[in-house]
N, C-alpha and C positions, 0 to 999 in steps of 0.2 A: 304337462298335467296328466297325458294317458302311464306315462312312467311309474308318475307321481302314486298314482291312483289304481295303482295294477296290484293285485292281492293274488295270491297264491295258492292252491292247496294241495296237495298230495298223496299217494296212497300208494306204498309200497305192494304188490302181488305177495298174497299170501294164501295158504293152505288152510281151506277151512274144512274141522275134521271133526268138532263137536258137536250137537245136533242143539246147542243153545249158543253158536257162534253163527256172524256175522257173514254174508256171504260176498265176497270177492265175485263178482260177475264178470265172467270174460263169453265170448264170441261163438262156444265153442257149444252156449246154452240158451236154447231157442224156446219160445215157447210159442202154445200153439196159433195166436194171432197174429207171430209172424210168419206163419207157412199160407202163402198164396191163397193154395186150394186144395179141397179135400182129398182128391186123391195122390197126392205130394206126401201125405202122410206114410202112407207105405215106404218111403226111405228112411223114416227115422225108427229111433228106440226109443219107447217113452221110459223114463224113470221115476222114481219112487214120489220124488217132489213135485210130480207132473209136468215136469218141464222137457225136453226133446233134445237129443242129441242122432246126428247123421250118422246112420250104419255104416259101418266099417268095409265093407263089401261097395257102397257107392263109391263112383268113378267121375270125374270129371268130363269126361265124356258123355254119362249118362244125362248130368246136370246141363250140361250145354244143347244138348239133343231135345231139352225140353222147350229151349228158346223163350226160356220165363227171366226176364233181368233179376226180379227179386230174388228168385230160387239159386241163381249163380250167383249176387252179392252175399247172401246167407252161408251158399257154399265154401264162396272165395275166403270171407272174414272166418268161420269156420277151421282153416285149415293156415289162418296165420301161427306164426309164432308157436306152432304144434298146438293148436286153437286156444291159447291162452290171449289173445289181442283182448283189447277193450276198445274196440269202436262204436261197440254197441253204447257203452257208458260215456261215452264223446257224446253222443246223438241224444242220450238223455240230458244231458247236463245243456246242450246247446237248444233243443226244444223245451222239453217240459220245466226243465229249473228257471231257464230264461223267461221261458212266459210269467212264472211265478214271480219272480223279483226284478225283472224290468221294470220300469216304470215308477219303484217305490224311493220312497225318499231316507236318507239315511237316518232319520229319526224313527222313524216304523221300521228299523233292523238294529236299533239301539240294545236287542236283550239276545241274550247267544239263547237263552231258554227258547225264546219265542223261533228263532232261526231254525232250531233244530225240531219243533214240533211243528212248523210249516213244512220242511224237509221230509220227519216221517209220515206226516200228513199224507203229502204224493204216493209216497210208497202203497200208504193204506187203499190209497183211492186206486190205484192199479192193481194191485190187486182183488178187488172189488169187482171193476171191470173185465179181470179174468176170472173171474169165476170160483178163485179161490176163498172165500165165503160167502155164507147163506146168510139167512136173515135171524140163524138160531144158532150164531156161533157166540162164544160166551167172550168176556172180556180178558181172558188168558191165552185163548186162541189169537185176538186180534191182537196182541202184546207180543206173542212169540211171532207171526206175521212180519212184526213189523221190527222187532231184533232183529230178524233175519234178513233182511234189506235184501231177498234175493231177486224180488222186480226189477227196481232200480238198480242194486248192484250198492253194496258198502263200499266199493269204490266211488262211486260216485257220489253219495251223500257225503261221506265225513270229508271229501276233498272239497266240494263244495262249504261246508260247513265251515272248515280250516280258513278257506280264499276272506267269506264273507267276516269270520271272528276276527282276521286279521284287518280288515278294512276297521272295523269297530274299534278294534286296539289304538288305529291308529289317529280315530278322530277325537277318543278319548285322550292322547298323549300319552299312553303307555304302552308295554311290551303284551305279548298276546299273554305268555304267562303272566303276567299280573293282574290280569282281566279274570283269567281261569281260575285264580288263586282265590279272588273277591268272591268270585260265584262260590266256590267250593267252600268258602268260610262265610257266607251266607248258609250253604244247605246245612251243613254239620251244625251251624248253629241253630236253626231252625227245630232239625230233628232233636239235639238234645233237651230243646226247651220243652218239647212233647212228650220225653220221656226221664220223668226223676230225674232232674237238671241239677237237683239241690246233693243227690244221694250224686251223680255220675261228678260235681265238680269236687264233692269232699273226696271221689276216691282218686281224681287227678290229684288233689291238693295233696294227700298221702303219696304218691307217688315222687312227686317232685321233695318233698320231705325227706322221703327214704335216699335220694341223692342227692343230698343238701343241697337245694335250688332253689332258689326266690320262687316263693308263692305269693307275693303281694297281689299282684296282680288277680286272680283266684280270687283271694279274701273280697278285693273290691265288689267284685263281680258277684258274690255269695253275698255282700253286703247291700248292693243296688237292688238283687232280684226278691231279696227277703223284706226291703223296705217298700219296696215299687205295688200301689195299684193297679198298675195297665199289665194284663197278659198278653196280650194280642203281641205287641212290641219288645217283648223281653231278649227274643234272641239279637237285639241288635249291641245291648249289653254285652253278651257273648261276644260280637265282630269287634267290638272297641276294646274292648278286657284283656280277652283271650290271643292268644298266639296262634299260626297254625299249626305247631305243633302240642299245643296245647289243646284246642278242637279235636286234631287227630288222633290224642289219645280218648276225650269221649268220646270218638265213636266207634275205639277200640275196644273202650271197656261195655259200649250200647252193644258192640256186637256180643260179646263174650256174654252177656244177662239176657239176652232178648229171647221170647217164645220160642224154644226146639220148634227146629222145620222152617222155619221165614227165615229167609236169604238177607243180606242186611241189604241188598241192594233193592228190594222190595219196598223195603221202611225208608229207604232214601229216594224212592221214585215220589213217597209220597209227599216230602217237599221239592222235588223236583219234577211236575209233571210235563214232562216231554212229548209224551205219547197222548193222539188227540183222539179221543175214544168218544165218539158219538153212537 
């Protein structure tokens, strides 16, 4: 049964260089809750994101001379792997993720949405606790915070996320992508049904026309939504009608019409709220 029941998840080491990209947490990146005591701070360099790295001039020596255990395991994991290690992201995932979903039942971890805005949940709330916002920071601030998964480490969130989506895949009977594919052809339908659903499927329908392809399907779905009273439920029309590559051209063509300046991943957070903004 532990075989059985053992999920997975992983997260290649990668370079994070854009200042709207995800950050890989490794060992090498302290912050200042985890420095003992205040005058330990004169060994480091603080950097721009407020987080702490060991000057280049400390010595192993010097660290040991202090006879502080925390200050030499900080050091030690520090100087792994040319301080690329993640044990820091070990220790999050086996404290704070653990306490988080121990105990829960696998019906309360039934929705990857719900998984992953518990997950950047933690993030938020550590950050909080460092001091990385006030009580006047605005809802874009807490947004980019929490992309940044630099507390936690975005290793450790989406590998956690991966482990738990795959246990989910597998109590449903299907492959992890198929579960993903459901979600993603839920959101696209959601958002086209928000935006000129009627104007975005005539110009799918043109499209598959201009390379002689069955449009039946389209017509159905232009025919359901145009007869149908219930708004609220129309995108589900879409999930049954539609293909997903069918979806995925409106939300090629919502991108290519949408308001100059809005990110389309903007207009798709707002059927997909992941981010727990209180």
């Amino acid at each position: 049964f532990h075989n059985f029941f053992t999920f997975k998840g992983s997260t290649p080491l990668g370079t994070s260089a854009g200042t709207g990209e995800a950050i890989h947490l490794v060992d090498s990146v302290i912050y200042a809750d985890q420095i003992p005591k205040p005058e330990y701070f004169e060994l480091f360099d603080k950097v721009s994101d407020g987080s702490y790295r060991f000057k280049k001039e400390v010595t192993s020596n010097q660290i040991t001379n202090l006879k502080n255990a925390e200050m030499s395991e900080l050091y030690r994991r520090s100087r792994r792997y040319g301080g690329k290690g993640c044990l820091q992201v070990v220790d999050h995932v086996n404290t704070i993720f653990s306490k988080a979903f121990i105990g829960k039942t696998v019906t309360e971890l039934s929705s990857l949405a719900e998984i992953d805005r518990l997950l950047l949940s933690l993030e938020l709330e550590l950050s909080k606790k460092r001091g990385q916002l006030n009580s006047e920071a605005t809802e874009k601030h807490l947004i980019e915070i929490i992309q940044r998964k630099g507390n936690l480490g975005m290793n450790a969130i989406l590998s956690q996320s991966l482990s738990l989506a795959r246990l989910i895949s597998t109590i449903k009977g299907k492959d992890l992508f198929e579960v993903l594919k459901e979600q993603m052809n839920q959101t696209m339908s959601k958002l086209i049904m928000q935006n000129d659903s009627i104007q975005i499927l005539q110009k799918i329908k043109e499209k598959l026309i201009s390379k002689n392809k069955d449009h039946s399907n389209i017509d159905n779905a232009l025919n359901k939504i145009k007869s149908s009273n219930q708004k609220k439920e129309l995108w589900k029309v879409l999930t049954e009608e539609l293909s997903f590559e069918n979806l995925s051209a409106g939300l090629k063509i919502l991108d290519e019409n949408k308001k100059q300046g809005i990110p389309i991943y903007e207009i798709l957070r707002e059927q997909l709220p992941v981010y727990q903004i209180d």
